[in-house]
N, CA, C and O atoms as a GROMACS GRO file, in nm:
protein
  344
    1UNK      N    1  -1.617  -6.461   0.248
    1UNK     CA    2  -1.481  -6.507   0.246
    1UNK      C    3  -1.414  -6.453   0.120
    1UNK      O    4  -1.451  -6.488   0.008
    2UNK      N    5  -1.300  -6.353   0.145
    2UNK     CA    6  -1.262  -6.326  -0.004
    2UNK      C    7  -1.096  -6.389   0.023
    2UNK      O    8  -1.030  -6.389   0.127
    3UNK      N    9  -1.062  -6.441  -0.116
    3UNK     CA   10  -0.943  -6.520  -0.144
    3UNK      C   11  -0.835  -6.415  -0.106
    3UNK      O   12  -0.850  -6.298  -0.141
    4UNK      N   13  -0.732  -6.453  -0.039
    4UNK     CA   14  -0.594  -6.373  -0.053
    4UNK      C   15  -0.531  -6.415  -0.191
    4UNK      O   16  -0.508  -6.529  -0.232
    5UNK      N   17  -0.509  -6.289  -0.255
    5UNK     CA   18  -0.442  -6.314  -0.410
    5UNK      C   19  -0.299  -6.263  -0.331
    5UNK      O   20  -0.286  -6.168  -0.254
    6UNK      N   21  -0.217  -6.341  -0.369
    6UNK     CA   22  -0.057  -6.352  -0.338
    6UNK      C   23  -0.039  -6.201  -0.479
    6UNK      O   24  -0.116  -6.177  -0.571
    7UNK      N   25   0.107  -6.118  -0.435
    7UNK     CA   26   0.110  -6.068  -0.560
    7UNK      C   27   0.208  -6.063  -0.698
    7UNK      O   28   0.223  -6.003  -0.804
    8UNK      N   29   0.269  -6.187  -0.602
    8UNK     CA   30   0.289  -6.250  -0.771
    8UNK      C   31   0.256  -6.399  -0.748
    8UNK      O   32   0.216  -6.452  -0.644
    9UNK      N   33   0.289  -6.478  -0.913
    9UNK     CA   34   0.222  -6.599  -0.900
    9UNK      C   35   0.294  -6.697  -0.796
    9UNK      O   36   0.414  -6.711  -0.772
   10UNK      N   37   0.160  -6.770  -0.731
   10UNK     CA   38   0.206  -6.868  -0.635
   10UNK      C   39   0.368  -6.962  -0.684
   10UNK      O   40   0.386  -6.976  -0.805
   11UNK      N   41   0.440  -7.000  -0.619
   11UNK     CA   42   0.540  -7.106  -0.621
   11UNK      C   43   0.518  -7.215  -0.535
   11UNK      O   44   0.493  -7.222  -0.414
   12UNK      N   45   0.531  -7.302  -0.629
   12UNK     CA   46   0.478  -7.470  -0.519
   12UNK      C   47   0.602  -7.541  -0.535
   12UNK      O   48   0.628  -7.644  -0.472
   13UNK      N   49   0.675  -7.488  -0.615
   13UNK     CA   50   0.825  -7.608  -0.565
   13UNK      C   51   0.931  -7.507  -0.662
   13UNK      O   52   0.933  -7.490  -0.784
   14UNK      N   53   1.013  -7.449  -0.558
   14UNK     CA   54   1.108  -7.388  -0.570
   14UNK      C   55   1.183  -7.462  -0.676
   14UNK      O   56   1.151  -7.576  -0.711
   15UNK      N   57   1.300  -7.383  -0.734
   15UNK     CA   58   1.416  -7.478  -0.828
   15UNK      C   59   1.503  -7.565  -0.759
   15UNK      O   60   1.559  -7.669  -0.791
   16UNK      N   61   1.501  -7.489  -0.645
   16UNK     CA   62   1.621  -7.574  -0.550
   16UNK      C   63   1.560  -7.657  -0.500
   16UNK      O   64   1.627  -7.759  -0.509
   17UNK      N   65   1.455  -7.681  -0.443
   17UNK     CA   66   1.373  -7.809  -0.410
   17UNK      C   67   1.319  -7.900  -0.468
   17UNK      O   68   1.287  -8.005  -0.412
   18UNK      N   69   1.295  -7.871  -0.612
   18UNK     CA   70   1.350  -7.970  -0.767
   18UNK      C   71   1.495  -8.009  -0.731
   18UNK      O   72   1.533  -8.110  -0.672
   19UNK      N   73   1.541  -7.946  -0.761
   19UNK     CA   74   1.676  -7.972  -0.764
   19UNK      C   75   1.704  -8.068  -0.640
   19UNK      O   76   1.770  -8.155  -0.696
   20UNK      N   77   1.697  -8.099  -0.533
   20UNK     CA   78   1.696  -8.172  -0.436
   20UNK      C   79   1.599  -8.263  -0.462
   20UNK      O   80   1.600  -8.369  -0.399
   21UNK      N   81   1.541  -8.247  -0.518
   21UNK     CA   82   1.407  -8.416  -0.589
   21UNK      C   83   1.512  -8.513  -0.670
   21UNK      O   84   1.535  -8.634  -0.659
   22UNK      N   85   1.566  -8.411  -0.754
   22UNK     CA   86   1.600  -8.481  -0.859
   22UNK      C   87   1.747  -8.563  -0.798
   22UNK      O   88   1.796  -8.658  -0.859
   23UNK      N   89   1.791  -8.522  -0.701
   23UNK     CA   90   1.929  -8.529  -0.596
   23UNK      C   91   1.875  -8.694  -0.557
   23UNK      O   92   1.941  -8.793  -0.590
   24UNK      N   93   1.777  -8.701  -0.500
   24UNK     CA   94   1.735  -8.781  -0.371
   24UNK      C   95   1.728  -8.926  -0.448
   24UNK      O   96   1.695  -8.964  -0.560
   25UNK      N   97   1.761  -8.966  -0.366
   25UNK     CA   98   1.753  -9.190  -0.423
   25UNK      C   99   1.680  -9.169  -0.431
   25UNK      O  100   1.674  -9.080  -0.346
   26UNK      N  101   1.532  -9.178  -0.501
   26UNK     CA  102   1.400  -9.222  -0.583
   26UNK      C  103   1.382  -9.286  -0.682
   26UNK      O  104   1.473  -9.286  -0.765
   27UNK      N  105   1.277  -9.351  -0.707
   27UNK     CA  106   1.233  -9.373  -0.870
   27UNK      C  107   1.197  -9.225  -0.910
   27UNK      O  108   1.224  -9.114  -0.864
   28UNK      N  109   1.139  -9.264  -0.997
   28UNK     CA  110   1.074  -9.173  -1.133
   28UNK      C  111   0.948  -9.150  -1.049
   28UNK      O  112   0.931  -9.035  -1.010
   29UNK      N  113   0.850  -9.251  -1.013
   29UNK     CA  114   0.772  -9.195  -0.934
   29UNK      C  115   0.758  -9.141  -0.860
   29UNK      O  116   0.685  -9.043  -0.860
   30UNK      N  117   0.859  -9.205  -0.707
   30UNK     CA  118   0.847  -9.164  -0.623
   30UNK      C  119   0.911  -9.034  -0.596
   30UNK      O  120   0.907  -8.976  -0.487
   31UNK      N  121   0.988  -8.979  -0.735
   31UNK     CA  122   1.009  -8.820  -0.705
   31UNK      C  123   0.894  -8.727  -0.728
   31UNK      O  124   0.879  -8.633  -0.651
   32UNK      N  125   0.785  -8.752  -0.861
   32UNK     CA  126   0.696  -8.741  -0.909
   32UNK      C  127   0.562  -8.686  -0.761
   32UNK      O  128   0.479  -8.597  -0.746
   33UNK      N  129   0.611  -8.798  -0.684
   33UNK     CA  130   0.485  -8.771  -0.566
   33UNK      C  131   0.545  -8.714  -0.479
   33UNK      O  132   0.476  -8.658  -0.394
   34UNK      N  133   0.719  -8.704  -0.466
   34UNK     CA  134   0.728  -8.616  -0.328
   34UNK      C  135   0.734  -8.470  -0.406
   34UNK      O  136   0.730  -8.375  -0.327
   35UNK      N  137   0.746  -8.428  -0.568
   35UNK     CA  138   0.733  -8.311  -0.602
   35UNK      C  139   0.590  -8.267  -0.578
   35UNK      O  140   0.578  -8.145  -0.564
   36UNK      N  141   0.474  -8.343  -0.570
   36UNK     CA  142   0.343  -8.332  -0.589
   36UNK      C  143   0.288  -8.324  -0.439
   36UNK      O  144   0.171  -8.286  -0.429
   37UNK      N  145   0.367  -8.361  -0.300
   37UNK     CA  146   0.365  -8.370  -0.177
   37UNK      C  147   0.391  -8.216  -0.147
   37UNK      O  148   0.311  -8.132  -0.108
   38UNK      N  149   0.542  -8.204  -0.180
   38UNK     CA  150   0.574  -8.062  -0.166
   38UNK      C  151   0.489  -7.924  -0.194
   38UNK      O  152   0.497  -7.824  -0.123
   39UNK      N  153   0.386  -7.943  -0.340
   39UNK     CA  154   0.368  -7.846  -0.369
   39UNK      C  155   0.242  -7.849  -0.295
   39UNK      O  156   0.183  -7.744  -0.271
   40UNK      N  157   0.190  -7.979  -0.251
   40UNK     CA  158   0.032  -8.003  -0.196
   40UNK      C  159   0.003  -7.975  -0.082
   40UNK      O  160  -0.112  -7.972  -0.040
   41UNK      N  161   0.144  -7.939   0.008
   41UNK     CA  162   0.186  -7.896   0.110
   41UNK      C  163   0.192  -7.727   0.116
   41UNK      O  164   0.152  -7.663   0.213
   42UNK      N  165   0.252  -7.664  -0.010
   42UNK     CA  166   0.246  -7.548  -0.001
   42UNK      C  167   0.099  -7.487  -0.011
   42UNK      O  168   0.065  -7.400   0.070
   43UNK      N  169  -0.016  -7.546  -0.144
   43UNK     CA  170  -0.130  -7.499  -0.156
   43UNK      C  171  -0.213  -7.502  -0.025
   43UNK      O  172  -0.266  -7.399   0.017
   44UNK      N  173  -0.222  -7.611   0.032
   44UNK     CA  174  -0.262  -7.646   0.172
   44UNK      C  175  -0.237  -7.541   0.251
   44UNK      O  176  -0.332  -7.498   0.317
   45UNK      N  177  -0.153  -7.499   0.260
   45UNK     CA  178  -0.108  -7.356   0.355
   45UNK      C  179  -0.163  -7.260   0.306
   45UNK      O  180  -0.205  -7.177   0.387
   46UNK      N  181  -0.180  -7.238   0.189
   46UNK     CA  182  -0.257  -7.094   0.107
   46UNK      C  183  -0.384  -7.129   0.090
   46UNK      O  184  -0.451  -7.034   0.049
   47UNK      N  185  -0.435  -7.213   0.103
   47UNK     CA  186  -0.580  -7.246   0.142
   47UNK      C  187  -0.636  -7.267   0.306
   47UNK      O  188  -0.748  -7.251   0.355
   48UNK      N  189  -0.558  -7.293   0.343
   48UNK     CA  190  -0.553  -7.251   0.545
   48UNK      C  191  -0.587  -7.082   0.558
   48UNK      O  192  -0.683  -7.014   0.595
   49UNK      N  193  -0.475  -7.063   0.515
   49UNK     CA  194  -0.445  -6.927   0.510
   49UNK      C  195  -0.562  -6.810   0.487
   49UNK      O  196  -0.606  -6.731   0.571
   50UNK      N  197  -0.602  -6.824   0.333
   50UNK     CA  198  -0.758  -6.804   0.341
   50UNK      C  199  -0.899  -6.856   0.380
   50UNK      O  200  -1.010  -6.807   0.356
   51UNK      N  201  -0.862  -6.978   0.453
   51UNK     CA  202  -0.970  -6.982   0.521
   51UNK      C  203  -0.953  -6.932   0.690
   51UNK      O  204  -1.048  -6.937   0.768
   52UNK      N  205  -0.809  -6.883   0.730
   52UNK     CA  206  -0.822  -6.834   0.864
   52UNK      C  207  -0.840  -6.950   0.934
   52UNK      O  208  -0.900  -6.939   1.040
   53UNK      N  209  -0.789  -7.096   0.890
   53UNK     CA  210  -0.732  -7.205   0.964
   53UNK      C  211  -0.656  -7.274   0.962
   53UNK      O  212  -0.606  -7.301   0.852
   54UNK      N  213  -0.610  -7.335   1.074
   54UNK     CA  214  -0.470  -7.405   1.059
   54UNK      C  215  -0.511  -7.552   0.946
   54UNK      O  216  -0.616  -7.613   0.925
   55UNK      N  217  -0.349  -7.569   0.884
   55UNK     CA  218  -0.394  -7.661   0.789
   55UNK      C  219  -0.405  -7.788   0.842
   55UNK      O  220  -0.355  -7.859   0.755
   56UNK      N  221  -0.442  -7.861   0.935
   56UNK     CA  222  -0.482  -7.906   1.000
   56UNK      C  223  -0.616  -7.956   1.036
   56UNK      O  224  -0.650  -8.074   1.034
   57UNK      N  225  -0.668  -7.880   1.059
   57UNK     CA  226  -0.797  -7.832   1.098
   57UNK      C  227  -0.922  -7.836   0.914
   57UNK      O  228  -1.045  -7.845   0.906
   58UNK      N  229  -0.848  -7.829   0.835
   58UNK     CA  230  -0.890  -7.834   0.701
   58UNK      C  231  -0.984  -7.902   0.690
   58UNK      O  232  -0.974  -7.990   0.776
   59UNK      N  233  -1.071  -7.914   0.635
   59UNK     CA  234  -1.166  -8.069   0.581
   59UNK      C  235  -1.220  -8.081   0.413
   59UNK      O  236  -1.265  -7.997   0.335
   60UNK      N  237  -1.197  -8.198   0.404
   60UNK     CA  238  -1.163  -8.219   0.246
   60UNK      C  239  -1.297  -8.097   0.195
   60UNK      O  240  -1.273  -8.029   0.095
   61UNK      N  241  -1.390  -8.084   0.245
   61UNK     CA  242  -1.519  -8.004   0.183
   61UNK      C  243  -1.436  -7.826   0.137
   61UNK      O  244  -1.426  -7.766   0.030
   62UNK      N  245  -1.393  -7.795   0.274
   62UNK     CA  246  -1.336  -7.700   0.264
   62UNK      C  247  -1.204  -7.713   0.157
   62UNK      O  248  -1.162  -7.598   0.146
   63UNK      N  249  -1.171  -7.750   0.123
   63UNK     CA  250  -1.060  -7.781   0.055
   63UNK      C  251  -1.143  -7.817  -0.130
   63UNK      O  252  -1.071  -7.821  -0.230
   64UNK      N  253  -1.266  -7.833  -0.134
   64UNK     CA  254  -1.361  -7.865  -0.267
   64UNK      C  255  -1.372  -7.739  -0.237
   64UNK      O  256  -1.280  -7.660  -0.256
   65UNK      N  257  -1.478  -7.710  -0.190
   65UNK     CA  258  -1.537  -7.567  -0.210
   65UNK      C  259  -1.374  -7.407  -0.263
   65UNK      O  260  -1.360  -7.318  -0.346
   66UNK      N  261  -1.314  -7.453  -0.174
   66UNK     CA  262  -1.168  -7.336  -0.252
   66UNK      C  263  -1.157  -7.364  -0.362
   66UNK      O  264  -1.186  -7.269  -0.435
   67UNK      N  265  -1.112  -7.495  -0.438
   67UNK     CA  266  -1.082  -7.493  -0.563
   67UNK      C  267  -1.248  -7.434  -0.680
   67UNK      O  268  -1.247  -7.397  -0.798
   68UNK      N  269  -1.383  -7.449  -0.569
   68UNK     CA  270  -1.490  -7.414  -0.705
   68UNK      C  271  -1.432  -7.278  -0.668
   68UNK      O  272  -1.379  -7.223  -0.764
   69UNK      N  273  -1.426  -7.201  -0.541
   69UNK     CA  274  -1.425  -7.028  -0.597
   69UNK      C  275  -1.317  -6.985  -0.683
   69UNK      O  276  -1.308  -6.888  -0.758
   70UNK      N  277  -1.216  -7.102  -0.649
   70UNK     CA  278  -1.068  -7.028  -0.744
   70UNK      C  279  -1.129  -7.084  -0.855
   70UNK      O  280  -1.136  -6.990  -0.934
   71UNK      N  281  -1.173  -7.171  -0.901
   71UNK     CA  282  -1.254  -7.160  -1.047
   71UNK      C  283  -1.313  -7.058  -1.158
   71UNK      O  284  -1.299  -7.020  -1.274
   72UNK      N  285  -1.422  -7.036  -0.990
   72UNK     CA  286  -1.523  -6.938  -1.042
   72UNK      C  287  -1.445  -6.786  -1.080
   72UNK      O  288  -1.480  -6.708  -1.169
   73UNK      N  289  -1.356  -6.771  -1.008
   73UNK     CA  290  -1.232  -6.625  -1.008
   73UNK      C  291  -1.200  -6.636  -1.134
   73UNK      O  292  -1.221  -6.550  -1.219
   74UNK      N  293  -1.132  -6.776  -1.156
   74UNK     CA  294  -1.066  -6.768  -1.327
   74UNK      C  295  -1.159  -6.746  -1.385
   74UNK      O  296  -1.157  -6.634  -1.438
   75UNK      N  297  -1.251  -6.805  -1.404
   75UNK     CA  298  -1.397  -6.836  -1.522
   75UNK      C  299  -1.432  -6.669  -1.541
   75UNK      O  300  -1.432  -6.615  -1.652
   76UNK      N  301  -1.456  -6.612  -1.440
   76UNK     CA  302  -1.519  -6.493  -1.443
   76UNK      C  303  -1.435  -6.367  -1.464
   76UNK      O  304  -1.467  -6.272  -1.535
   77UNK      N  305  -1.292  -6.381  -1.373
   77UNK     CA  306  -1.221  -6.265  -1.370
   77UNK      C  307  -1.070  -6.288  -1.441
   77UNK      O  308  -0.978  -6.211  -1.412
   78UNK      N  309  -1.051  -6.382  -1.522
   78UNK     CA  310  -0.908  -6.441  -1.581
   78UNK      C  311  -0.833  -6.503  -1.534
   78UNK      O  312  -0.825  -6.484  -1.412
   79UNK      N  313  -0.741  -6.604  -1.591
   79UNK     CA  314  -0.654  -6.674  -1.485
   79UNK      C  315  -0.589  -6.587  -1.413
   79UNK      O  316  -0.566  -6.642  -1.305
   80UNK      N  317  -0.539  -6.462  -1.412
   80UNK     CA  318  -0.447  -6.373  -1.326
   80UNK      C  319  -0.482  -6.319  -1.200
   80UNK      O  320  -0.420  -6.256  -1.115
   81UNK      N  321  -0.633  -6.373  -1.213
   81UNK     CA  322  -0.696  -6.278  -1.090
   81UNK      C  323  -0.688  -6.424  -1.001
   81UNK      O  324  -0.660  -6.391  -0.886
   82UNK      N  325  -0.701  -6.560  -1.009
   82UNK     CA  326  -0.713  -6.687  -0.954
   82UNK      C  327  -0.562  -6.730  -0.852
   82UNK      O  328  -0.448  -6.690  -0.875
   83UNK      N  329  -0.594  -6.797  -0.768
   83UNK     CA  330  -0.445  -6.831  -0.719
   83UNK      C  331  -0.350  -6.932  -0.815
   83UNK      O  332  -0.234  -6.924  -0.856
   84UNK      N  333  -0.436  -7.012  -0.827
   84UNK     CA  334  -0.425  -7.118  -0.970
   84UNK      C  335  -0.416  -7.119  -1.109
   84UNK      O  336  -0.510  -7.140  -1.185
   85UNK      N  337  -0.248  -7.087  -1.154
   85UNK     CA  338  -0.230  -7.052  -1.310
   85UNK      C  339  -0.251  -7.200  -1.404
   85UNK      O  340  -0.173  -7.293  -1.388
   86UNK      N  341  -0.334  -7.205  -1.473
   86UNK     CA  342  -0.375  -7.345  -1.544
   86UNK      C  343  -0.476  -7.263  -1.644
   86UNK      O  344  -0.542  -7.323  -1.729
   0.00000   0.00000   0.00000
């Protein structure tokens, strides 16, 4: 299984879709989790994506095991080579 590296860095919440967080009747939290929904929604798709399944179909294992290889990518090959800038 090799990772699809996007070629530039991933985006998990556009400005304008901040910008519509920050718009929306919420608390403080509850913008907090629909910004954290949004972006959990986008990774979810780029982890479907490289696994060649619908996100749907996902299972939390599959969803552990992506974050150890995007790990192991940073650890070994730099954050730039990882899908995950941290």
């Amino acid at each position: 299984m090799i990772m699809n590296q996007p070629q530039s860095p991933a985006q998990f919440l556009t400005p304008e879709e901040s910008a519509d967080v920050d718009k929306a009747l919420l608390t403080a939290p509850e913008k907090f989790l629909t910004r954290l929904t949004i972006s959990s929604l986008r990774l979810l798709t780029i982890i479907a994506k490289d696994l060649e399944v619908s996100v749907e179909d996902l299972t939390h294992q599959q969803v552990i095991d992506w974050f150890e290889k995007d790990g192991k990518i940073r650890r070994e090959q730099g954050a730039d080579a990882a899908v995950l800038k941290w």
